[in-house]
N, C-alpha and C positions, 0 to 999 in steps of 0.2 A: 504494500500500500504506500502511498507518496507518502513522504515524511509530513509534507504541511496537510496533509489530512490528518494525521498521525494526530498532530500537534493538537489539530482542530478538535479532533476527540478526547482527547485528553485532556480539554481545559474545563473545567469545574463547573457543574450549572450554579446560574445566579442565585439566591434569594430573593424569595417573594421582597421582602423589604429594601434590599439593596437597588432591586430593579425599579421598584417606585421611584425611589432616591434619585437614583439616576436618571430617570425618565423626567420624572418634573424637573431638575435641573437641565437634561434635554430641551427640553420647551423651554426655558427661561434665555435659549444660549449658547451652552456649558457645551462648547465642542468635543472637549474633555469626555463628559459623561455619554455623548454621544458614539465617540470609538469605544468606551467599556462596553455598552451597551450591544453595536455590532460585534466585536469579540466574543462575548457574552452569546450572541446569538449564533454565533458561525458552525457551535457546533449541533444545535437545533437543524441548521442549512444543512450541514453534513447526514445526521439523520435520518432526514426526510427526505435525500437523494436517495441515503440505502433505502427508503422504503420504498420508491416508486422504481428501482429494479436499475440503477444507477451501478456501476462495477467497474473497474478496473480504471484506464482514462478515463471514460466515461463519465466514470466518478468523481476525478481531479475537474473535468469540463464543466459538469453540473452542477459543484457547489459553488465555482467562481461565477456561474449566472447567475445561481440562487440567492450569494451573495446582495445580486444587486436588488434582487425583491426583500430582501432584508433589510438593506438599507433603506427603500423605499418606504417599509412599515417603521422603520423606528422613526422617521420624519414625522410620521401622522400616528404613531402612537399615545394613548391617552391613559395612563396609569390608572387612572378615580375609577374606570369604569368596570375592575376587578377582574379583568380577563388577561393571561398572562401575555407576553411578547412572544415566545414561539407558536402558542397559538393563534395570535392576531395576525402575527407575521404569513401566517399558512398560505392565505390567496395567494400573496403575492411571490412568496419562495418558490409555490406547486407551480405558475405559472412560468416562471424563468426556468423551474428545472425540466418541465416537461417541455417547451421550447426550445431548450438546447438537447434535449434525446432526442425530439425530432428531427433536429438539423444532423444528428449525428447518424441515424437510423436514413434522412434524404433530406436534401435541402427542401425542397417543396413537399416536406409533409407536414400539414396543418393542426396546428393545434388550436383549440376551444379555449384554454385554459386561459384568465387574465395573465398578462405580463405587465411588467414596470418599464415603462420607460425612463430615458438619462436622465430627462427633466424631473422627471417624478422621487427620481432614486436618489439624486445628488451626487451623480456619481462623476461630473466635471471636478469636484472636486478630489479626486481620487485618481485623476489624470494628470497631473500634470508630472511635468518631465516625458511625456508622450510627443512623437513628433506627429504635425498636422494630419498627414495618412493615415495614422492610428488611430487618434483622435475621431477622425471621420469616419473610421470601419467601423469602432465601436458604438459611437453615438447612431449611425443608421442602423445596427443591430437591433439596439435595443430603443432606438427612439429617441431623435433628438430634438423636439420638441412634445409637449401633454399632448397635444393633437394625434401627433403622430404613430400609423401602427409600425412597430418595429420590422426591418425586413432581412428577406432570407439571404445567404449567403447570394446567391443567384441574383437576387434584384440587385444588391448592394455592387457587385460585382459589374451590373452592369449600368448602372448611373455614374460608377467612376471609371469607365471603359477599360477594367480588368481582368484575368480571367479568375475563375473561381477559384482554381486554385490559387492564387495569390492572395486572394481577401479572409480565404481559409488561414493563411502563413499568416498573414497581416494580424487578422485578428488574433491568434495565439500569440503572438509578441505579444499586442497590447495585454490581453488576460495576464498574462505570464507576469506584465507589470503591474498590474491591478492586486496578481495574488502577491508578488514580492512585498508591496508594501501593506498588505494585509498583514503578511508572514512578520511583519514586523512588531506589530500590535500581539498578536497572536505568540509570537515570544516571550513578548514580557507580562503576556499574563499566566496567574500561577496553573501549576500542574495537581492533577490529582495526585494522590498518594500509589503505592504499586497497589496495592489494594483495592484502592477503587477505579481500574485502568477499565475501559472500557469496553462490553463484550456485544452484541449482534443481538443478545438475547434483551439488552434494553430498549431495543432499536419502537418496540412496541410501544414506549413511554413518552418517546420523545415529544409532542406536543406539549406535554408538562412539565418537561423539565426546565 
């Protein structure tokens, strides 16, 4: 399994009380409480890839989309209203990871499922140090405008008269940098105990953790 999956599972679920803390501080601002908050969730993301049948790369691809419906939830997350963050986060994680299984399984296979757009997710700000080409594959991915429905490798590929295998490369760099400085965050927060490392058989929990 990728190391920074690894990592991702291995990082401690929140506390109900922590998570309010940090969520109202969220809303007040608090950039700060806003990366504990996705860290905090990423292994919820990770989760809930294994459970819609995510594996191998697949794996690694699906929670860096999932990522971005994570981020998306914790922006419009409401603490008061007593319903946790991995569970609120759900629409929009289920949507980016079954969007990227289908790109993986065919570019032009369609998915139902909402997805998060860039605009939506805040995920400009998790770009930079990306050059303009990146920038651009990723935002027409996932939508660079609320309006906008996110598009397939295929369309994208061809608005910026590429081929697809290229937009395919393309956008793995950019992800690849998306996750590095995830992996960053995701470092410095603490590790389970060996004890409590994590096994497949929780994989059933995950909304509540």
């Amino acid at each position: 399994m990728d190391d920074f999956i690894r990592r991702v599972l291995d990082t401690p679920p929140m506390s109900r009380d922590r998570e309010i803390l940090l969520a109202r501080r969220c809303r007040a601002g608090d950039h700060g409480a806003r990366n504990d908050l996705v860290t905090a969730g990423l292994r919820s993301v990770a989760l809930h890839a294994l459970m819609l049948g995510a594996r191998g790369e697949a794996l690694r691809d699906a929670v860096q989309a999932g990522t971005l419906g994570l981020i998306s939830a914790v922006d419009r997350f409401d603490p008061d209203r007593g319903v946790r963050l991995a569970t609120y986060a759900w629409r929009w994680v289920e949507g980016a990871v079954l969007k990227e299984l289908a790109d993986i399984e065919g570019p032009d296979s369609p998915s139902g499922a909402p997805t998060a757009t860039a605009a939506d997710s805040g995920i400009e700000h998790w770009l930079d140090g990306l050059d303009d080409l990146g920038r651009d594959v990723l935002l027409m991915r996932f939508g660079h405008h609320r309006s906008d429905i996110p598009l397939s490798r295929r369309q994208v590929a061809d608005r910026l008269g590429l081929g697809e295998s290229q937009v395919r490369r393309i956008e793995a760099e950019a992800m690849r940098h998306l996750r590095g400085r995830l992996a960053k965050i995701v470092t410095r927060a603490p590790s389970r105990s060996a004890t409590g490392s994590i096994s497949y058989s929780s994989i059933g929990r995950a909304a509540d953790c």
